[in-house]
VOGU-183901 format. One record per residue (C-alpha): residue number from 1; residue in three letters; x negated, y, z negated. Coordinates in steps of 0.05 Angstrom, whole numbers, padded with zeros to 5 digits. Each point is the difference from the previous one (the first is absolute). Last residue first. Layout:
[atom NUM 'ALA' [X Y Z]];
...
% end
This chain:
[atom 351 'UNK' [-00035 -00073 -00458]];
[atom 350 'UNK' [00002 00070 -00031]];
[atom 349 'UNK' [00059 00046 -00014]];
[atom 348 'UNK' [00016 00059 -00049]];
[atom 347 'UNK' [00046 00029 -00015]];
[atom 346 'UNK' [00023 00031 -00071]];
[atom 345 'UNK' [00072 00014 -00011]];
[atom 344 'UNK' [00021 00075 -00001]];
[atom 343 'UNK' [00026 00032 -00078]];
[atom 342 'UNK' [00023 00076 00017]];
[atom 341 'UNK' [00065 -00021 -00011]];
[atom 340 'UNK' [-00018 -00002 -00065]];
[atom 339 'UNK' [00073 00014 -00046]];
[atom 338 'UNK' [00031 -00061 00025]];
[atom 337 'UNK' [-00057 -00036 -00028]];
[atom 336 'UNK' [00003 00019 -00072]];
[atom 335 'UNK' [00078 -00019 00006]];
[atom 334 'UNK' [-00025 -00067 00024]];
[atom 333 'UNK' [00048 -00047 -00056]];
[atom 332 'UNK' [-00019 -00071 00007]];
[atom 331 'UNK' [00046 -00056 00006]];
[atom 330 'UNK' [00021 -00057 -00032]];
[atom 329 'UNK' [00027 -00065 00033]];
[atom 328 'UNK' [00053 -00042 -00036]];
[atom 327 'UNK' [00009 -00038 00047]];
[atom 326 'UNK' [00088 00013 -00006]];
[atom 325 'UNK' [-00018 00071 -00010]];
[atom 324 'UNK' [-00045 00004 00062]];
[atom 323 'UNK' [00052 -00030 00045]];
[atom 322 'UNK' [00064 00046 -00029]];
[atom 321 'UNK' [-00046 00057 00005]];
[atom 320 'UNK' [-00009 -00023 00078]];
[atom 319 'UNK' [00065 -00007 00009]];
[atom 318 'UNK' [00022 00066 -00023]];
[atom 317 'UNK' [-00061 00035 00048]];
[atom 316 'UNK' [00033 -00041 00067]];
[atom 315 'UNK' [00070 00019 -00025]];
[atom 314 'UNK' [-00029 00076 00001]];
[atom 313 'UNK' [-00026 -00007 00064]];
[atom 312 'UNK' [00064 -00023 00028]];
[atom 311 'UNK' [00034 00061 -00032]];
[atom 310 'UNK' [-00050 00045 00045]];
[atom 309 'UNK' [00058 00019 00060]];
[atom 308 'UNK' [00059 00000 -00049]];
[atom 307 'UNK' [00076 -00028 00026]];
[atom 306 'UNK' [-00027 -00058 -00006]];
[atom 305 'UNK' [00004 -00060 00061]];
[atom 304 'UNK' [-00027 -00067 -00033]];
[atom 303 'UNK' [-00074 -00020 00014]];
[atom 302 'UNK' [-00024 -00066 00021]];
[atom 301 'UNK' [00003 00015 00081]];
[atom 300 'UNK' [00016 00076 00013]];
[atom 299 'UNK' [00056 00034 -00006]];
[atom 298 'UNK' [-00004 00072 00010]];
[atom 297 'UNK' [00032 00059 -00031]];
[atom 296 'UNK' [-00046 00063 00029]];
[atom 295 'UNK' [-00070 00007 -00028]];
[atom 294 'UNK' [-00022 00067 -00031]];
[atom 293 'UNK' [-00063 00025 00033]];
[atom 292 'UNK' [-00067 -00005 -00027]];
[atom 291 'UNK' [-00026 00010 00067]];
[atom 290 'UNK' [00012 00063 00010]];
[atom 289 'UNK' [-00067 00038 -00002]];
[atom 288 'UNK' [00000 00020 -00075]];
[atom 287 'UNK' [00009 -00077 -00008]];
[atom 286 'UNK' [-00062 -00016 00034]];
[atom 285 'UNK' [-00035 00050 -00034]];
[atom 284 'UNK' [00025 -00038 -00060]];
[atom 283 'UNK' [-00022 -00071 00026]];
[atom 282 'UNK' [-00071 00040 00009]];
[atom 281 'UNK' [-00004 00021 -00080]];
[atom 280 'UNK' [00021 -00081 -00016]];
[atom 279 'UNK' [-00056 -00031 00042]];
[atom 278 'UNK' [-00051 00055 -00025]];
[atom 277 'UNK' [00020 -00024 -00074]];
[atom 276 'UNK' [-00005 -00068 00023]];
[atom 275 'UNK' [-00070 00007 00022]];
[atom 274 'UNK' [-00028 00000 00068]];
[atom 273 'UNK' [-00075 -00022 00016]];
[atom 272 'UNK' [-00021 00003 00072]];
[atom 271 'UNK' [-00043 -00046 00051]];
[atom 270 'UNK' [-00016 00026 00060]];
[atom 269 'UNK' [-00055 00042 00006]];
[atom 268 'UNK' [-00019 -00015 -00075]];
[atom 267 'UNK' [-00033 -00071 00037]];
[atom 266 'UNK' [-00033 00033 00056]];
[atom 265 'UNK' [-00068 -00010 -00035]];
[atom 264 'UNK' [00015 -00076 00013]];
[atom 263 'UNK' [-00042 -00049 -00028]];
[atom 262 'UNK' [00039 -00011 -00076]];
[atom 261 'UNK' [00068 00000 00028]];
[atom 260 'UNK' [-00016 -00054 00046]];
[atom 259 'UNK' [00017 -00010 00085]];
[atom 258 'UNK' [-00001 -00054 00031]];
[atom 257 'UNK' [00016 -00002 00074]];
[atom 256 'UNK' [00033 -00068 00034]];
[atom 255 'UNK' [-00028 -00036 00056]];
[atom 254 'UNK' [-00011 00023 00062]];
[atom 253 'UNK' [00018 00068 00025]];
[atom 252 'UNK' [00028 00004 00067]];
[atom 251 'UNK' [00055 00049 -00017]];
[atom 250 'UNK' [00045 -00016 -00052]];
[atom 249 'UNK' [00004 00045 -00066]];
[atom 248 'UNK' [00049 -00043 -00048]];
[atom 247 'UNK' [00002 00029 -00059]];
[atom 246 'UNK' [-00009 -00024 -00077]];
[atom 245 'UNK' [-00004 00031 -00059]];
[atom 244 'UNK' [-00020 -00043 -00065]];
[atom 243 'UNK' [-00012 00026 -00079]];
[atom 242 'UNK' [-00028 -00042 -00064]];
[atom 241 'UNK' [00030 00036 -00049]];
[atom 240 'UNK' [-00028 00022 -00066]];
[atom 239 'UNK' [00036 00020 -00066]];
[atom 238 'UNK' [-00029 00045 -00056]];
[atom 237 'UNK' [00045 00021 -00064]];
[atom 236 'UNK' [00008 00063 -00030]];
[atom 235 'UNK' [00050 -00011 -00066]];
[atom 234 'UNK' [00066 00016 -00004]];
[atom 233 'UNK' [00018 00016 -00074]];
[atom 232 'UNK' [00050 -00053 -00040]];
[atom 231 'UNK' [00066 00000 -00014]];
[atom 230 'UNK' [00035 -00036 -00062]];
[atom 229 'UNK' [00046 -00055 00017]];
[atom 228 'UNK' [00074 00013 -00037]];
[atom 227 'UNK' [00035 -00021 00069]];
[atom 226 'UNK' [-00027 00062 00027]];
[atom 225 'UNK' [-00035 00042 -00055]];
[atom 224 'UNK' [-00015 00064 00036]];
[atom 223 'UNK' [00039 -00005 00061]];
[atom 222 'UNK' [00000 -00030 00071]];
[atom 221 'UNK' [-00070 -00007 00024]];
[atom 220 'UNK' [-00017 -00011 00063]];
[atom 219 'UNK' [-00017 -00070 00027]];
[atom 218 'UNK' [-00068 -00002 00036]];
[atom 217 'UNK' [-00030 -00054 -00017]];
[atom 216 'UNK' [00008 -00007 -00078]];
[atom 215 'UNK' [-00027 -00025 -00055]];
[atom 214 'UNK' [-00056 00038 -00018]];
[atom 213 'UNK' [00024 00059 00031]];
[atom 212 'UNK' [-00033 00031 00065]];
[atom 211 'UNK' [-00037 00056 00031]];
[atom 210 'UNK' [-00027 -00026 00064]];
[atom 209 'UNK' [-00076 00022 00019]];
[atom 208 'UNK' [-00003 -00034 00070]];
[atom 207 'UNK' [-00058 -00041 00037]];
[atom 206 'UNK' [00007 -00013 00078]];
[atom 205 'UNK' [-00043 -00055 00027]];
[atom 204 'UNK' [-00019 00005 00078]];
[atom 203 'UNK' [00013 -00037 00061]];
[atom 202 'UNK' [00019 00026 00075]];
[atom 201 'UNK' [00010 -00053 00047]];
[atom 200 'UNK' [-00001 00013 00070]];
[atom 199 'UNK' [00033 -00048 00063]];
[atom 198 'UNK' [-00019 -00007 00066]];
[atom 197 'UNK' [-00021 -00079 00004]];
[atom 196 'UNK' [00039 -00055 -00045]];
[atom 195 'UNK' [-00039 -00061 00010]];
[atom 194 'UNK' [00041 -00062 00023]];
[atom 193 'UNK' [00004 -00059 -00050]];
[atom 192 'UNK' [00076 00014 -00020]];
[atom 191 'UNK' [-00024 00068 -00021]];
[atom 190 'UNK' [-00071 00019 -00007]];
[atom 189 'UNK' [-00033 00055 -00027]];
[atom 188 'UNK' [-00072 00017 00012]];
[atom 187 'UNK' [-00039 00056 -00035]];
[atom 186 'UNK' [-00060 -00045 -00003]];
[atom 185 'UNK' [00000 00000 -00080]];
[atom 184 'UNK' [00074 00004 00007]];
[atom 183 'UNK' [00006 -00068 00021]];
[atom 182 'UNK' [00077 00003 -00013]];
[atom 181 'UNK' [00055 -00048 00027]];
[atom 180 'UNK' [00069 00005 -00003]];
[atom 179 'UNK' [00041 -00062 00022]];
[atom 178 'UNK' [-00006 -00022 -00078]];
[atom 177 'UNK' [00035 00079 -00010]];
[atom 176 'UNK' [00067 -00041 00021]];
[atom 175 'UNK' [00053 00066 00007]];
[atom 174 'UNK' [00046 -00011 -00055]];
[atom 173 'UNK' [00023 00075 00002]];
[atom 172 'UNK' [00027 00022 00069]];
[atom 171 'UNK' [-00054 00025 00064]];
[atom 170 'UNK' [-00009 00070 00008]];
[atom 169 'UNK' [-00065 -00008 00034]];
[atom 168 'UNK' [-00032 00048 -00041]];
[atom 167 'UNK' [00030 -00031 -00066]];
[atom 166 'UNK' [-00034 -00063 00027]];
[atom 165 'UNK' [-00068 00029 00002]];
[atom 164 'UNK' [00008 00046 -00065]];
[atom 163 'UNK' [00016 -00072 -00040]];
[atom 162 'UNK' [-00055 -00042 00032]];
[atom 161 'UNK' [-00055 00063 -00014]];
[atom 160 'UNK' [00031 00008 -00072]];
[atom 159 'UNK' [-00015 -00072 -00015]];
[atom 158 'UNK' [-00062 -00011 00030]];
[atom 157 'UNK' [-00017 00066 -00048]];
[atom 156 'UNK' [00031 -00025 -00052]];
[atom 155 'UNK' [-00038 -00075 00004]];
[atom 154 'UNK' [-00060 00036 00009]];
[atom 153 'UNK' [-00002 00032 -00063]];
[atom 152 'UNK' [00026 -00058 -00038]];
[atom 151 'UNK' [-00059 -00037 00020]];
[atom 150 'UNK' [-00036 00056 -00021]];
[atom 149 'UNK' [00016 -00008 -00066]];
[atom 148 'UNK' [-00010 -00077 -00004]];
[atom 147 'UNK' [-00070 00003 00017]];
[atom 146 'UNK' [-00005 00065 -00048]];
[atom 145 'UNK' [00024 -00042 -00055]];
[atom 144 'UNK' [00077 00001 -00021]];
[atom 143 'UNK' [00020 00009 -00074]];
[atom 142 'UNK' [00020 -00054 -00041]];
[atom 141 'UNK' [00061 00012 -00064]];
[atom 140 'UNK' [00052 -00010 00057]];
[atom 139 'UNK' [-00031 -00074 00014]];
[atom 138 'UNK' [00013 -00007 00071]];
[atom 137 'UNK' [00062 00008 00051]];
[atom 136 'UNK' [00028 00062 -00028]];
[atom 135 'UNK' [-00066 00033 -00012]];
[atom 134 'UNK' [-00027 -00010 00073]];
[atom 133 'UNK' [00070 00029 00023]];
[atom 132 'UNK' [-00003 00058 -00058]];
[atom 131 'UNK' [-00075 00022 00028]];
[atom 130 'UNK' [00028 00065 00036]];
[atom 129 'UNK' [00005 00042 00055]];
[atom 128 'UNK' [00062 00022 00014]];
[atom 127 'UNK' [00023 -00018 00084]];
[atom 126 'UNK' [-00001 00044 00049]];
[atom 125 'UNK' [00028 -00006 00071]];
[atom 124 'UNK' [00006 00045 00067]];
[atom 123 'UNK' [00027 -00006 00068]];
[atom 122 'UNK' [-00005 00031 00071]];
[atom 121 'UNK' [00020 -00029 00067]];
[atom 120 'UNK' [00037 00052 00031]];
[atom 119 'UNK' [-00045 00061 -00006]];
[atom 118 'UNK' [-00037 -00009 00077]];
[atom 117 'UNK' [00060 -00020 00029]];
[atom 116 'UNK' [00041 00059 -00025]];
[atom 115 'UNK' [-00058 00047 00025]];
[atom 114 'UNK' [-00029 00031 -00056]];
[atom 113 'UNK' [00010 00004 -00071]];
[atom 112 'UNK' [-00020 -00036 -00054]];
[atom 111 'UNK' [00024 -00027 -00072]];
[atom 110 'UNK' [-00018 -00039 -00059]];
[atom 109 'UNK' [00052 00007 -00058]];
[atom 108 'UNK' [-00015 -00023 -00065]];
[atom 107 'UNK' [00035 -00004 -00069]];
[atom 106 'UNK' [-00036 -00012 -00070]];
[atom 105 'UNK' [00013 -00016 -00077]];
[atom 104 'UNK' [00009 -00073 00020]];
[atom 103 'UNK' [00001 -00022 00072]];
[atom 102 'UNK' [00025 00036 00062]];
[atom 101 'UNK' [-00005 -00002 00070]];
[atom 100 'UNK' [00027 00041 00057]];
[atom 99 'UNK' [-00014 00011 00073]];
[atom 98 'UNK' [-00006 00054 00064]];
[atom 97 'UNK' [00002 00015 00056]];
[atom 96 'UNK' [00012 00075 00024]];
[atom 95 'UNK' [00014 00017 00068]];
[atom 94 'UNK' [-00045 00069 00036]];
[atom 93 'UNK' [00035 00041 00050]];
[atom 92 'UNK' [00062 00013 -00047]];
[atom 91 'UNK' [00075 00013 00027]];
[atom 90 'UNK' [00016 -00077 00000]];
[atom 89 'UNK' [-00023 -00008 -00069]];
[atom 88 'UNK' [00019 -00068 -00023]];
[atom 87 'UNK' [-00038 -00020 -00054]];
[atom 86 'UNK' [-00018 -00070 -00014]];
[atom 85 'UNK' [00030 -00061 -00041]];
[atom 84 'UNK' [-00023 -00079 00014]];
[atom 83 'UNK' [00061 -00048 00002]];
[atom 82 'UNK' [-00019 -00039 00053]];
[atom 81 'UNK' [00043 00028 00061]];
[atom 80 'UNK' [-00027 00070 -00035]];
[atom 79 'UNK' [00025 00044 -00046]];
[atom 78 'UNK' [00019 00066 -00001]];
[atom 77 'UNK' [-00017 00061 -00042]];
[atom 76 'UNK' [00030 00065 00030]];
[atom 75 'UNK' [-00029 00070 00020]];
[atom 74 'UNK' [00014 00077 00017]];
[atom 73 'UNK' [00053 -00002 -00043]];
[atom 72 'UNK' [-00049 00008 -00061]];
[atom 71 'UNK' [-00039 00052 00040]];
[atom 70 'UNK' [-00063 -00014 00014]];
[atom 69 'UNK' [-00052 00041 -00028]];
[atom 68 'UNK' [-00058 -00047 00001]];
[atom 67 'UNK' [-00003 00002 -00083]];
[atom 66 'UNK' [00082 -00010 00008]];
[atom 65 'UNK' [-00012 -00059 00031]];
[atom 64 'UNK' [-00052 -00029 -00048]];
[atom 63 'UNK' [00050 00009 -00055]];
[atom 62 'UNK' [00058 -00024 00032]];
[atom 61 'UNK' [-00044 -00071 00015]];
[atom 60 'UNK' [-00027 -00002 -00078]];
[atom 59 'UNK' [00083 -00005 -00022]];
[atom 58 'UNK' [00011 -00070 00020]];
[atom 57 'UNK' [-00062 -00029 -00038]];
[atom 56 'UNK' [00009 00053 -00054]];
[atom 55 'UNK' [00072 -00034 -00008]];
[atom 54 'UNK' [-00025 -00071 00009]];
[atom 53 'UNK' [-00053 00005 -00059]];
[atom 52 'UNK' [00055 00030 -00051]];
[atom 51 'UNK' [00055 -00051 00019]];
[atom 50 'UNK' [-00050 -00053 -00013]];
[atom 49 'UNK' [-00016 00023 -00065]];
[atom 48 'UNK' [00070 00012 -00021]];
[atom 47 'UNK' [00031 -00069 00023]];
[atom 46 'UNK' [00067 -00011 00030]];
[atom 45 'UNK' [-00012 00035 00069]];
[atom 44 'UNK' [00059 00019 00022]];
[atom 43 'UNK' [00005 00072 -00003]];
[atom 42 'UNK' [-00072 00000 00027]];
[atom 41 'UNK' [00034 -00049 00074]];
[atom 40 'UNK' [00060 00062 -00009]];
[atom 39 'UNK' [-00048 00058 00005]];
[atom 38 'UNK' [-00037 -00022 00053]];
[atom 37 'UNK' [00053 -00013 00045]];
[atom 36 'UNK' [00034 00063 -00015]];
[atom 35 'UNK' [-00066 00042 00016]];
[atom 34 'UNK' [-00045 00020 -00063]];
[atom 33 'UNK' [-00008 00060 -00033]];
[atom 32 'UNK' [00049 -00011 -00052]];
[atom 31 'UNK' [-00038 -00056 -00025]];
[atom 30 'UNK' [-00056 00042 -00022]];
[atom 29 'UNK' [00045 00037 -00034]];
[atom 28 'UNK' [00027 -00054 -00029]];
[atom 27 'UNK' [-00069 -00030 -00028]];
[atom 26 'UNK' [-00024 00063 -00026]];
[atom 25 'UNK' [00062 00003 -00048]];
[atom 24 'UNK' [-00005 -00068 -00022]];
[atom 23 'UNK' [-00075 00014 -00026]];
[atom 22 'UNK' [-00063 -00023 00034]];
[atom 21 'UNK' [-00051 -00036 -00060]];
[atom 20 'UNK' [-00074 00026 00028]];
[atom 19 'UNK' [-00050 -00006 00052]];
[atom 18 'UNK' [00051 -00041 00058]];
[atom 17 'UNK' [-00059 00018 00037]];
[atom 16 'UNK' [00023 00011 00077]];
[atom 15 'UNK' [-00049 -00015 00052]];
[atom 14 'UNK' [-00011 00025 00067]];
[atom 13 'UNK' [-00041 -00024 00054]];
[atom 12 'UNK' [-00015 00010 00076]];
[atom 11 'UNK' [-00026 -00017 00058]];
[atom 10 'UNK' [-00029 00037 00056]];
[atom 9 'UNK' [00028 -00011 00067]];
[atom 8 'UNK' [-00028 00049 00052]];
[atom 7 'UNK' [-00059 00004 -00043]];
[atom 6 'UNK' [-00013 -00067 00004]];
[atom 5 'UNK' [00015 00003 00077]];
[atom 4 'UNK' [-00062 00052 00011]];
[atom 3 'UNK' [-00046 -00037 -00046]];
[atom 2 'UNK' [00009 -00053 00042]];
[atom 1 'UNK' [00021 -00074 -00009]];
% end
């Protein structure tokens, strides 16, 4: 490939620290920001967490469109034959592809633009780093050697490279990753036994600064003294992701092109840090511009019709105390946190 076309089609990555406990209120107006679709699949999302990670996921693609100075009517999100979304921008020289992952405290979104064929095939994985799946199937009181440790390392990374691959493609979960296989020391991937040529593989490590209770995720907190638990202070935590993006380039390239967070100078380039806090101040720029309309009376699958737009994400929040009641889960209060939105994760990336 040429220096000329990787300009042409640079690549892209954004992602979203989840850096502190996200209250009720941030979460529907974030949701209020979203198209119909959108905002019924969140609605009905049983589980908090998930809910959380699938709104920032749908809500990263009307932030990056707005940056560009499209207007919101200006552009839909459609899916292809196989289920993979893009923008539709019919009035824009330049398509964006694009493609969302998400795993603990963190949601990505690895996008281009160019020519729609060029910024088709694009995908993106990472996966938490951590020793939990040695510990779970040895002695939990052992720790792992270095042998073991890197063992792990390159069983993330094979992992994230399968994963980004087959997101690229667009293919449905269950995909066989046995027909998947990596010889990344040679920078050769082969599928089915024929070597993959054209594609780029961008790898790198992304390390966050996560304010978070000891025994909690993410869950905000409710009250003082819910279900008669005392509270405890957030604490700063580290987590580390082992990060993915994947496009297809084409051309007459042959094999596949490696490229690692800690070799590339170009790395800040591309890659940016968002926290929650700059999540929630751009969903309300969002609304200024319109798009936090009220919702006519629709019906949509699941739901009953209400006479009030939000009441279905009230039910949503009643189940949910109802579910953390019956567990028994405490929370943590992050009153201290609400009042430093100056707080910003920590990135930083290596291999």
């Amino acid at each position: 490939m040429s220096p000329q076309q990787d300009r042409e089609q640079p690549l892209y990555a954004w992602i979203i620290t989840i850096n502190r406990e996200p209250t009720d209120a941030e979460f529907a107006l974030c949701l209020r920001c979203l198209d119909d679709e959108s905002y019924y699949k969140i609605c009905a999302i049983p589980d908090r967490d998930d809910a959380w990670r699938s709104l920032l996921g749908r809500l990263i693609p009307s932030i990056v469109m707005k940056q560009r100075n499209v207007p919101r009517n200006a552009w839909t999100i459609k899916t292809t034959k196989a289920g993979k979304p893009y923008i539709d921008a019919p009035q824009e020289e330049k398509h964006l592809g694009y493609n969302i992952a998400h795993d603990g405290s963190i949601v990505t979104m690895a996008f281009s633009l160019g020519r729609k064929h060029k910024v088709w095939n694009i995908g993106v994985d990472a996966l938490t780093v951590t020793e939990r799946a040695y510990l779970e199937v040895n002695d939990p009181g052992a720790s792992p050697s270095d042998n073991q440790r890197r063992a792990l390392n390159r069983l993330f990374i094979i992992w994230t490279v399968k994963e980004s691959y087959i997101k690229a493609l667009g293919q449905p979960a269950g995909f066989d990753f046995t027909r998947i296989e990596c010889r990344i020391p040679e920078s050769q991937i082969y599928v089915d036994g024929k070597k993959l040529n054209g594609w780029e593989f961008r790898l790198f490590k992304a390390n966050v600064g996560v304010f978070r209770s000891p025994n909690s995720v993410f869950k905000e907190a409710r009250k003082d003294g819910f279900n008669g638990v005392s509270v405890a202070e957030p604490e700063l935590q580290s987590e580390v992701y082992q990060c993915c993006m994947t496009i297809y380039r084409g051309g007459d390239q042959d094999g596949c092109v490696f490229k690692w967070g800690d070799q590339s100078s170009e790395l800040e380039k591309y890659l940016r840090f968002v926290t929650l806090d700059a999540m929630v101040n751009a969903a309300k720029h969002l609304s200024a511009d319109g798009l936090g309309r009220e919702r006519e009376i629709v019906r949509a699958p699941g739901f009953e019709k209400y006479d009030k737009p939000h009441k279905r994400e009230q039910m949503a929040i009643a189940q949910k105390e109802q579910m953390l009641a019956a567990q028994k889960v405490s929370d943590a209060s992050v009153s201290a946190l609400a009042r430093n939105p100056s707080y910003r994760a920590s990135g930083s990336v290596g291999a």
